[in-house]
TORKOL-4160 file (C-alpha; in steps of 0.2 Angstrom, whole numbers, padded with zeros to 4 digits, m for minus):
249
<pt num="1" X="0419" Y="0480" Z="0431"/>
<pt num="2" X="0412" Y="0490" Z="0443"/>
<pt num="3" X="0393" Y="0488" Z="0448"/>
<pt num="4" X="0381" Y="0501" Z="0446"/>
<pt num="5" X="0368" Y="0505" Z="0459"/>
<pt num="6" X="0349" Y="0507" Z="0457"/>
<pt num="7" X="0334" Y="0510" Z="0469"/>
<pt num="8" X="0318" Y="0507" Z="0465"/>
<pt num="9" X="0305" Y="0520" Z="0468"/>
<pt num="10" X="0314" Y="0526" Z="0483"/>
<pt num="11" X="0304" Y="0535" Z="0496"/>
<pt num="12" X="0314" Y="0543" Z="0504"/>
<pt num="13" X="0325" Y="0557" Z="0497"/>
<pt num="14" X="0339" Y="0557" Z="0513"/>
<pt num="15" X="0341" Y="0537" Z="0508"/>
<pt num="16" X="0345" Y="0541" Z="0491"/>
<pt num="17" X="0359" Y="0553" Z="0499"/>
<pt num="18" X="0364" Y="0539" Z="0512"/>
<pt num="19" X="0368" Y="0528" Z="0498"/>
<pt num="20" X="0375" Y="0541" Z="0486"/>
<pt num="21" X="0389" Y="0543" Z="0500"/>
<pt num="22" X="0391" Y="0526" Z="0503"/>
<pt num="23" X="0396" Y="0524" Z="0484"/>
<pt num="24" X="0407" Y="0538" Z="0485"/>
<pt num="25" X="0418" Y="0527" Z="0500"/>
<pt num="26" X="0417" Y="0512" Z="0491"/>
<pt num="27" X="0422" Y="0516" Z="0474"/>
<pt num="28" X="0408" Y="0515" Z="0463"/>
<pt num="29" X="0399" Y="0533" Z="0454"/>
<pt num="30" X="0385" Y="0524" Z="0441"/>
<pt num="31" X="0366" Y="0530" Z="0451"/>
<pt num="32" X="0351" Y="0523" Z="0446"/>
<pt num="33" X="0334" Y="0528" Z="0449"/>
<pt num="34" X="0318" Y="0522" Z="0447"/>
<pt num="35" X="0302" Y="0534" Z="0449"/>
<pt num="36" X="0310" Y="0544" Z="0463"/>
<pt num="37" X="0306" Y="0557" Z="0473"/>
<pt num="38" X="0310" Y="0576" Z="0469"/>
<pt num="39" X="0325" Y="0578" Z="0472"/>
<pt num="40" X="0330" Y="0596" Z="0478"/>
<pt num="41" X="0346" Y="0602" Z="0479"/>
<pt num="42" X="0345" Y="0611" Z="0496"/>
<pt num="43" X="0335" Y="0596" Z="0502"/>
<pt num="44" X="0340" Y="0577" Z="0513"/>
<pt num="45" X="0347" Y="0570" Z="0496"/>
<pt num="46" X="0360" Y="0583" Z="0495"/>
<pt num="47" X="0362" Y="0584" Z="0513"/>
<pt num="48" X="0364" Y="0565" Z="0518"/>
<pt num="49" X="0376" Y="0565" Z="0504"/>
<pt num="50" X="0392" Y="0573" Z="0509"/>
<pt num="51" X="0404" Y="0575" Z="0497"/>
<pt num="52" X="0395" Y="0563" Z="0484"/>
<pt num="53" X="0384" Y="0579" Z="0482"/>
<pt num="54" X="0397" Y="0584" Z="0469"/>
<pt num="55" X="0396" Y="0569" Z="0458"/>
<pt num="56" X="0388" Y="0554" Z="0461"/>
<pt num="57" X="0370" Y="0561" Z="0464"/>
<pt num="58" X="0370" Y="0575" Z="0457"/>
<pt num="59" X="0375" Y="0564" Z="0442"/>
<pt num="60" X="0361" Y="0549" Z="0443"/>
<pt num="61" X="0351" Y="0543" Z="0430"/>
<pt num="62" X="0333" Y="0542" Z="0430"/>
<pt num="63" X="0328" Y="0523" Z="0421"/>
<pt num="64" X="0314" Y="0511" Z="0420"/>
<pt num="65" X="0315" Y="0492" Z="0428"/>
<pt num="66" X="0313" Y="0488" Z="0413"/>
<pt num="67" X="0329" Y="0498" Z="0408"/>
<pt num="68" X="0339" Y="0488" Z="0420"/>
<pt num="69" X="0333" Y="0470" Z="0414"/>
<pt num="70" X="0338" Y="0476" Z="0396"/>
<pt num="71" X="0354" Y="0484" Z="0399"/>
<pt num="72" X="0361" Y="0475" Z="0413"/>
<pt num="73" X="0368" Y="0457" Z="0420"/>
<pt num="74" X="0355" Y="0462" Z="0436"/>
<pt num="75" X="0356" Y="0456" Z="0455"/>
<pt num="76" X="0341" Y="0461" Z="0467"/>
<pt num="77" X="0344" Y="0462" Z="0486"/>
<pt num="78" X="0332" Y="0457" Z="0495"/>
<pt num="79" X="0331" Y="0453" Z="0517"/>
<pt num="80" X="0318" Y="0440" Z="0514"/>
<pt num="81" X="0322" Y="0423" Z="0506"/>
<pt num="82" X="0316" Y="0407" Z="0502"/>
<pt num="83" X="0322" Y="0392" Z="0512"/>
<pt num="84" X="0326" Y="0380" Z="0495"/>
<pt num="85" X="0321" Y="0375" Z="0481"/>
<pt num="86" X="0304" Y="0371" Z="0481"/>
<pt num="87" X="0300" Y="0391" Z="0480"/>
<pt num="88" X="0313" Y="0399" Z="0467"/>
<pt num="89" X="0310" Y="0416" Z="0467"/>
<pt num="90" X="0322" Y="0420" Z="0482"/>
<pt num="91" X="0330" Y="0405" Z="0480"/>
<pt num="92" X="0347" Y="0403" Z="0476"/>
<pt num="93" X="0355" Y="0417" Z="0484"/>
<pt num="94" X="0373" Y="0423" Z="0489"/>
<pt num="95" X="0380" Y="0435" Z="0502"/>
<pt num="96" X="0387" Y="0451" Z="0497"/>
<pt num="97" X="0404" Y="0442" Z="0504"/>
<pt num="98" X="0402" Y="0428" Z="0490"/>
<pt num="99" X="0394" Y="0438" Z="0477"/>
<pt num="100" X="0411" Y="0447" Z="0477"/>
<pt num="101" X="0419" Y="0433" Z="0474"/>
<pt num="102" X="0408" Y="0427" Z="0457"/>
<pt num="103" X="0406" Y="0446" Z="0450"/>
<pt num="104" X="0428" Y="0447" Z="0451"/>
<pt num="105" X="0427" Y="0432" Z="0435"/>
<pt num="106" X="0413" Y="0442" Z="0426"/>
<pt num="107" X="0415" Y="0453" Z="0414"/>
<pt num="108" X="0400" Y="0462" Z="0410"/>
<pt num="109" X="0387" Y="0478" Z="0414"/>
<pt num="110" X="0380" Y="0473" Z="0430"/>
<pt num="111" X="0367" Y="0484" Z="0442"/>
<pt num="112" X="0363" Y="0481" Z="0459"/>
<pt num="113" X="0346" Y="0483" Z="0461"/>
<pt num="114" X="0339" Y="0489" Z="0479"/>
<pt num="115" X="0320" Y="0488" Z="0482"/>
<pt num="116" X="0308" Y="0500" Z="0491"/>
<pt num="117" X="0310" Y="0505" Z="0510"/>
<pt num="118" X="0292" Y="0498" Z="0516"/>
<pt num="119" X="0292" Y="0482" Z="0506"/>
<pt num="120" X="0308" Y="0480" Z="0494"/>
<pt num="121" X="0308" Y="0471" Z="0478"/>
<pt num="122" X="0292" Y="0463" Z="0473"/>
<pt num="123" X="0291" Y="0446" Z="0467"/>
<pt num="124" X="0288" Y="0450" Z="0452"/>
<pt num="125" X="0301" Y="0459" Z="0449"/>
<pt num="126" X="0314" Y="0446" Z="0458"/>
<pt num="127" X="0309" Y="0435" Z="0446"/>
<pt num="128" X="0314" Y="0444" Z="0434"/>
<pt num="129" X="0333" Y="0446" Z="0440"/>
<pt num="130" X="0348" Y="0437" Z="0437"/>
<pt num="131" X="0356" Y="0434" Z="0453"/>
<pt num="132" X="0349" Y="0436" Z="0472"/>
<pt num="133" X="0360" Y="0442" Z="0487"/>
<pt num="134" X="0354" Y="0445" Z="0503"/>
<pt num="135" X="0363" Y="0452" Z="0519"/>
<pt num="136" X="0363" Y="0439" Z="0534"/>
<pt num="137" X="0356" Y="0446" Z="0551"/>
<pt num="138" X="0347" Y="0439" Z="0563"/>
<pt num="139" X="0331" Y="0429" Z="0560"/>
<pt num="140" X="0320" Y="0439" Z="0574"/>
<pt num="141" X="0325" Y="0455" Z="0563"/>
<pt num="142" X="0332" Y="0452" Z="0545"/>
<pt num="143" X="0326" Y="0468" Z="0539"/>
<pt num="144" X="0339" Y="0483" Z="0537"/>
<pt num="145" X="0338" Y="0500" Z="0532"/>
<pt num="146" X="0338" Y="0504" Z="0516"/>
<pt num="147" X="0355" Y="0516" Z="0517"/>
<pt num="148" X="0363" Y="0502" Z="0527"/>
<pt num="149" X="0361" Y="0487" Z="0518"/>
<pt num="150" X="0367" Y="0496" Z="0501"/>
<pt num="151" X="0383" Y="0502" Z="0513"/>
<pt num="152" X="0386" Y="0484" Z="0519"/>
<pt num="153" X="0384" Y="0478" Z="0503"/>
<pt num="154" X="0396" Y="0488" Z="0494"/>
<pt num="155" X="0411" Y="0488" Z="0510"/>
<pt num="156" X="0408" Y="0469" Z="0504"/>
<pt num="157" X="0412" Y="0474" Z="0484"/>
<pt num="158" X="0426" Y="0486" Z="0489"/>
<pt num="159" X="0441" Y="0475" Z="0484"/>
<pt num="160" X="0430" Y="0476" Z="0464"/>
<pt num="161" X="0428" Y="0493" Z="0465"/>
<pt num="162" X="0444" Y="0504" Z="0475"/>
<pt num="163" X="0461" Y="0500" Z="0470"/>
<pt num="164" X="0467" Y="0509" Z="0486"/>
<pt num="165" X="0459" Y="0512" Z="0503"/>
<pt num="166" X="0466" Y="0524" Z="0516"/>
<pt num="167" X="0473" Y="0512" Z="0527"/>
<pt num="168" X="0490" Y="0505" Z="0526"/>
<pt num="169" X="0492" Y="0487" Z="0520"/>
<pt num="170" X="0497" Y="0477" Z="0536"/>
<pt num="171" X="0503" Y="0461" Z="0531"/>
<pt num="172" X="0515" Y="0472" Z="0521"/>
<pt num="173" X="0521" Y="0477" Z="0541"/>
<pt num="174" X="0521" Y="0458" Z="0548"/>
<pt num="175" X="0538" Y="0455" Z="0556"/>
<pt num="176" X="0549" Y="0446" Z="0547"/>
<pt num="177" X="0554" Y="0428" Z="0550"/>
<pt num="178" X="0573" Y="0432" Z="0556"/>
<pt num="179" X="0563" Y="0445" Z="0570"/>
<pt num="180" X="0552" Y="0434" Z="0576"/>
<pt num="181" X="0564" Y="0416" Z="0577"/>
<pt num="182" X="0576" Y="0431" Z="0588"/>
<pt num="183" X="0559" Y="0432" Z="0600"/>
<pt num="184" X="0559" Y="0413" Z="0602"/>
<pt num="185" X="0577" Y="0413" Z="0605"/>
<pt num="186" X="0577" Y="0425" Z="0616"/>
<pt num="187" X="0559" Y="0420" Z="0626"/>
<pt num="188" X="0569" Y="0401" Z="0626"/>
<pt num="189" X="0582" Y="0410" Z="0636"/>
<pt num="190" X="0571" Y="0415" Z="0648"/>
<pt num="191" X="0563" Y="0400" Z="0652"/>
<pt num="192" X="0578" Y="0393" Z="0657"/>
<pt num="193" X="0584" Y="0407" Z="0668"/>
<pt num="194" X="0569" Y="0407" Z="0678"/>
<pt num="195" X="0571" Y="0390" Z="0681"/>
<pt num="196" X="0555" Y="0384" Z="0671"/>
<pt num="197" X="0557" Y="0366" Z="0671"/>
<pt num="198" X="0567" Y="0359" Z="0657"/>
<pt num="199" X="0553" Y="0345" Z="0652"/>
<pt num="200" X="0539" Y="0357" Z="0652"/>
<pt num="201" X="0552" Y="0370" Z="0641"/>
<pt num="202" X="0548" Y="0361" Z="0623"/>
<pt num="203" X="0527" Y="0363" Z="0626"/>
<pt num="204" X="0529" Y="0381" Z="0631"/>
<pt num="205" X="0539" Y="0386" Z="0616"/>
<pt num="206" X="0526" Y="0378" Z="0604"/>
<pt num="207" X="0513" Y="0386" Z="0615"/>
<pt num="208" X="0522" Y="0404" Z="0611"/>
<pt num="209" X="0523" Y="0400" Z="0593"/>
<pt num="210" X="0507" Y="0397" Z="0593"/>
<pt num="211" X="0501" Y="0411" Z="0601"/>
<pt num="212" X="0514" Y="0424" Z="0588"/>
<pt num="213" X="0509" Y="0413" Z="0574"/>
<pt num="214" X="0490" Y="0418" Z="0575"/>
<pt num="215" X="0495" Y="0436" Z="0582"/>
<pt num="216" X="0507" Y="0442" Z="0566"/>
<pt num="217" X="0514" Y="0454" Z="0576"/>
<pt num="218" X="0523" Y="0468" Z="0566"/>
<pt num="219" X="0542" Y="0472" Z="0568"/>
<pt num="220" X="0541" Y="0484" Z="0579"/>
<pt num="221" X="0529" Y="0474" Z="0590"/>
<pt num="222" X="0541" Y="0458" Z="0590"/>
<pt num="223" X="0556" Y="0472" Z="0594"/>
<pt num="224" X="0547" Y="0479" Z="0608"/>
<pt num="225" X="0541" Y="0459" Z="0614"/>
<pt num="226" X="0560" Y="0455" Z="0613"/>
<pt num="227" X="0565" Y="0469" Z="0624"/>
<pt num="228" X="0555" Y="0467" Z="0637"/>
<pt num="229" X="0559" Y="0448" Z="0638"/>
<pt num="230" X="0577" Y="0452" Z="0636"/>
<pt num="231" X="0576" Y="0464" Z="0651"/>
<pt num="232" X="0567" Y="0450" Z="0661"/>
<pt num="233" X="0581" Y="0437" Z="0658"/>
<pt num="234" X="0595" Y="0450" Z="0660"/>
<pt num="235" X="0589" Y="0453" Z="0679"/>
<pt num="236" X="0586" Y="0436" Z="0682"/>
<pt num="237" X="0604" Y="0431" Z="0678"/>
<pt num="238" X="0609" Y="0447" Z="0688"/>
<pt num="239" X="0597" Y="0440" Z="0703"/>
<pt num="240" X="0609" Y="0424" Z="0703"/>
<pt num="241" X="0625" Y="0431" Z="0700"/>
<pt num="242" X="0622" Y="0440" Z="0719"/>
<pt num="243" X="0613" Y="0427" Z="0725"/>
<pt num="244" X="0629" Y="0417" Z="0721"/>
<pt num="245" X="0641" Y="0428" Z="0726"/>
<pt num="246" X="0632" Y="0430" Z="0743"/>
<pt num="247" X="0634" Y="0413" Z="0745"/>
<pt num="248" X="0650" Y="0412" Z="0742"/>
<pt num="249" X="0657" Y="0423" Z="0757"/>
């Protein structure tokens, strides 16, 4: 189920239109907020929010934190957590990569809840959550803007939320096995052409394998690959044939 997406007492009305867009690329269209600003429609919100401006925000709802606890299986993000145990209240947390991965086997309401842009979530108020995620980033400077740690989150969500991106599907493209066994036949010609020393032969085909294997080259890649080597071992044997005739004179 798709997770809807809350903001406590934002400050800032352009955030709210940051994060209106960035639920319009992902997928999800549920808007939640808490005491907000005024928010005018020839203002940032409306401005910030490109084409969410027709439905997402314009559509949000205005709810209590008290709302969300109620109605909702809640997770708060937050930059700042606890190192284990010993302090719970940001403690356990998951990644927005992991949190993924748990909300795919739950079925149920759920709410992401984004704190204020000075200070985020309050403890208080974590404590009250069920879940904690929190975007890693580096230790000198955890702390992201508001509009971009509900944009990372969510691209992390995506595969819950959109059921097609705009991009093609590229494993769907990888060459097939017959294309790519032809390129090692063909590549194995080559070596012995150019005279690459036969006991050497057998560790630079598994080198190559190797280095296709992790490239997944699509068919029109390995074709083109093919060619050029093809090309190359064509002019080597022509390279003999006259150096062979010459001799022979």
């Amino acid at each position: 189920m798709k997770p809807a997406v809350a903001i406590v007492e934002p400050e800032t009305p352009g955030n709210i239109g940051t994060i209106a867009r960035a639920m319009k690329n992902f997928g999800t269209d549920d808007l939640k907020l808490v005491n907000p600003p005024e928010i005018e429609r020839d203002g940032d919100a409306y401005g910030f929010a490109a084409q969410a401006r027709n439905d997402v925000l314009p559509n949000y709802d205005e709810v209590t934190f008290d709302e969300l606890v109620e109605n909702y299986h809640t997770i708060g993000m937050t930059a700042t957590t606890n190192e284990d145990a010993s302090r719970h209240v940001r403690f356990p947390f998951t990644t927005p990569r992991e949190l993924a991965d748990s909300l795919a086997e739950v079925e149920t309401e759920t709410v992401l809840i984004f704190g204020r842009e000075a200070n985020g979530l309050t403890n208080d108020e974590l404590a009250r959550v069920d879940e904690i995620c929190s975007i890693p980033a580096s230790a000198e400077y955890p702390a992201l803007n508001l509009g971009q740690a509900a944009t990372v989150t969510l691209y992390e969500l995506r595969n819950l939320t959109i059921e097609e991106g705009q991009l093609p599907d590229v494993e769907r493209e990888r060459a097939n096995e017959a294309e790519i066994e032809g390129f090692y036949e063909t590549f194995a010609d080559l070596l012995e052409s150019s005279g690459h020393p036969e006991e050497k032969r057998p560790k630079a085909m598994r080198m190559i394998r190797r280095v296709i294997g992790r490239a997944h080259p699509t068919g029109r890649e390995i074709t083109t690959l093919r060619g050029i080597v093809r090309r190359a071992h064509q002019r080597v044997e022509a390279s003999d044939v006259r150096r062979t005739t010459r001799n022979d004179r």
